[in-house]
C-alpha positions, 0 to 999 in steps of 0.5 A: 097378902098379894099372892103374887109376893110369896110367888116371888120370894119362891122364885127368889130362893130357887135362884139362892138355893142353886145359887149357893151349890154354885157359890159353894163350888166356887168358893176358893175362886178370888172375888169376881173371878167368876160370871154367876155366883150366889146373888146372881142365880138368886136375882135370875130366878126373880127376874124370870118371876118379875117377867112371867108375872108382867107377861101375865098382868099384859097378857102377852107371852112375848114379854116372857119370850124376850127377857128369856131370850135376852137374859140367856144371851147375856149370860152365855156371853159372859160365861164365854169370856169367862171360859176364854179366859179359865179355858174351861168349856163346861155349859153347866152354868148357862143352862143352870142359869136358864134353868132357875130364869124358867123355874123362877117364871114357872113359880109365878105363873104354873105350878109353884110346887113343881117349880119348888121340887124342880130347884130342888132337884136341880141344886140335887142334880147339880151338887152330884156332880163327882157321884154322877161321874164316878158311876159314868166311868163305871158304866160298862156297856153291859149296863147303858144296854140295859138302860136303852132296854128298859126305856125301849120295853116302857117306852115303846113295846108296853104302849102298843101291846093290847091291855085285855085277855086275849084266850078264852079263861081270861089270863093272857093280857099281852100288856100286863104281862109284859108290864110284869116282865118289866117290873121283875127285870127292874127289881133283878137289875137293882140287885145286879147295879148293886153287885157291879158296885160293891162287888167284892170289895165288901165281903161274903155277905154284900155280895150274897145279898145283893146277888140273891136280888138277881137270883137266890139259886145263882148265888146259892149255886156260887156259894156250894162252889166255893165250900167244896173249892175251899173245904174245912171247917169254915164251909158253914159261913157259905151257908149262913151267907147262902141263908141270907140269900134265901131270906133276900129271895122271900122278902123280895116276893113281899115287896112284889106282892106288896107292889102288884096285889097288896090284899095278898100280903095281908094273908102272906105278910106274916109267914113271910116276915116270920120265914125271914126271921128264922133264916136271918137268925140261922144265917147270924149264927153260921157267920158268927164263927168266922168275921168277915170272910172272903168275896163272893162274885155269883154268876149272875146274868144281866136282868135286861139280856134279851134272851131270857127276857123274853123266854121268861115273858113267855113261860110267864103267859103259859103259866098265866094262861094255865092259871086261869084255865085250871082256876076257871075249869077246876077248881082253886086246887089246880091253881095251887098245884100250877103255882107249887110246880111253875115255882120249882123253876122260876118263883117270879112266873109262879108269885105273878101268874097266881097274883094276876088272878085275885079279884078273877073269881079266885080269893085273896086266900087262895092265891096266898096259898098259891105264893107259899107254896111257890115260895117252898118250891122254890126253896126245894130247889136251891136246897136241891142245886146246894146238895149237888153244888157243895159238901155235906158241911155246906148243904146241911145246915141249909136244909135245917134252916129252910126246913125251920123257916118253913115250919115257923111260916106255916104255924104263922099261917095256921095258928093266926087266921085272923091276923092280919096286916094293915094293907088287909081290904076294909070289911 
């Protein structure tokens, strides 16, 4: 079969498939009432491939050039007419329509898979159209801030930053340590875009949940408040919401493990899940007295604010730094001794700055060591703001489901050396 012909139905149903979310969102108009409808989009996604491919068979791009210049001057002007007369002034449709002509000529021509994926997305793009403007009306400043921060942090500062180790032990490389500055603000922001959404609309648990995303001791922090504000026997709900929040927190170090040092987790994986596990249970049962349960709204700061950005990004490369001196001027002791102190305070300088080191004379093991017990200094010092924060009823509970889940996680580390994930290194 001519490669040329399936090239062409390809082009032909990008057209239809963007063509039938403009139909669809049409459907109640009267018969041509409108410009472009299914059949139109369709045969411009194919008049783009009949183009591209002449342009090729001739060898001159001007083919191409003039019936895309042709074909949009003809659209725009009935959709001009068509605006005048609904006194509607939205352009979607003639860019749409220019869209699926180039998506069409690029089926043909390109890369056929892109050309797929780019209707698709398009159709997708187009079909959202009340998702993406009820979140615009939600967006706050606070937010498109952050969405320029990022784009600047990715965009313009990691490029620039130089990407080797800058002092003498070989753990301060600018670049990778504001490339981690920026997954760790990107992963915090999920959690923060999901706390703006859902808020307090979806009750005590959503709301911890979400806010232990940003920060597990902020929310713990929270939920002490309100036990001690609000007192009786339901103070336990706060702490089994205040268990799920820690059991968001350990996860969150897998899937940073996962993304930055997948090796790792095949030592960490099972402790971890197994952590999760107990203070998922201890969380169910603490909540099952009480359905429901009123909203919690955390603390929680903007991941992308420019000050604790940075004063994060550089304990980051003090502790990096520290790192690698004491692993390389010691031994791994003093490496699990910088991760168990540095996690009292912060558990993503700790994951990272021990993560950074595998494959720089530390093992894998050691290093999952180091992230352990990060992960219980850390857990000592939400249990530490709990006991300051809220009542006896509140913090107590707490204390035995974190002292559970630690034990459960280090018989799962002892008892099962062998054990390990699939992400485990062959050999």
């Amino acid at each position: 079969m001519d490669p040329l012909i399936p090239r062409l139905g390809l082009a032909l149903a990008i057209g239809l498939l963007v063509g039938l979310e403009r139909g669809w969102r049409e459907r109640d108009a009267p018969d041509r009432s409108r410009t472009a409808g299914i059949r139109t989009y369709g045969i411009s996604g194919l008049t783009g491939g009949i183009l591209a491919a002449l342009a090729q068979q001739f060898a001159s791009g001007l083919i191409l050039a003039a019936g895309f210049l042709g074909y949009g001057a003809v659209l725009a002007w009935f959709k001009a007419r068509e605006a005048a007369h609904d006194e509607d002034y939205s352009v979607t449709g003639v860019v749409a329509g220019l869209a699926v002509f180039a998506l069409g000529a690029l089926a043909v021509v390109g890369d056929y898979v892109a050309a797929a994926a780019g209707g698709a997305f398009l159709a997708a793009v187009l079909a959202s159209r009340e998702v993406l403007h009820g979140l615009l009306r939600r967006l706050t400043w606070i937010e498109l801030r952050s969405a320029l921060v990022l784009a600047v942090m990715t965009a313009i500062v990691l490029p620039i930053l130089p990407d080797r180790t800058i002092d003498p032990w070989g753990g301060l490389n600018p670049h990778e340590i504001w490339f981690f500055t920026v997954l760790t603000a990107a992963i915090s922001f999920l959690g923060y875009a999901a706390t703006r959404i859902f808020g307090a609309a979806r009750g005590l648990l959503v709301s911890a949940l979400t806010g232990a995303i940003v920060s597990s001791t902020a929310v713990t922090l929270a939920l002490g408040r309100a036990a001690k504000a609000e007192g009786g026997a339901e103070t336990g709900r706060f702490a089994g919401a205040a268990c799920f929040a820690a059991m968001v927190s350990v996860l969150r170090v897998a899937v940073v493990t996962l993304i930055i040092e997948p090796g790792v987790l095949a030592y960490t994986g099972l402790p971890i899940l197994a952590a999760a596990a107990v203070l998922a249970g201890a969380g169910t049962l603490l909540l099952i007295r009480a359905a429901g349960g009123s909203a919690l709204e955390p603390a929680t700061r903007n991941p992308f604010d420019v000050g604790p950005l940075l004063l994060f990004a550089l304990l980051f490369a003090i502790v990096s730094t520290a790192s690698a001196a004491i692993a390389g001027l010691i031994d791994d002791r003093g490496l699990v001794a910088v991760s168990a102190i540095s996690g009292t305070f912060d558990v993503d300088v700790a994951v990272l700055s021990s993560l950074r080191l595998v494959g720089q004379a530390v093992p894998a093991e050691t290093v999952a060591v180091a992230v352990l017990l990060a992960l219980a200094a850390n857990a000592l010092g939400r249990l530490f703001v709990a006991a300051v924060a809220g009542p006896v009823r509140y913090w107590t509970p707490l204390v035995v489901a974190s002292a559970a889940a630690a034990a459960v996680g280090y018989g799962a580390f002892v008892l099962a050396p062998h054990l390990r994930l699939v992400l485990a290194p062959a050999g």
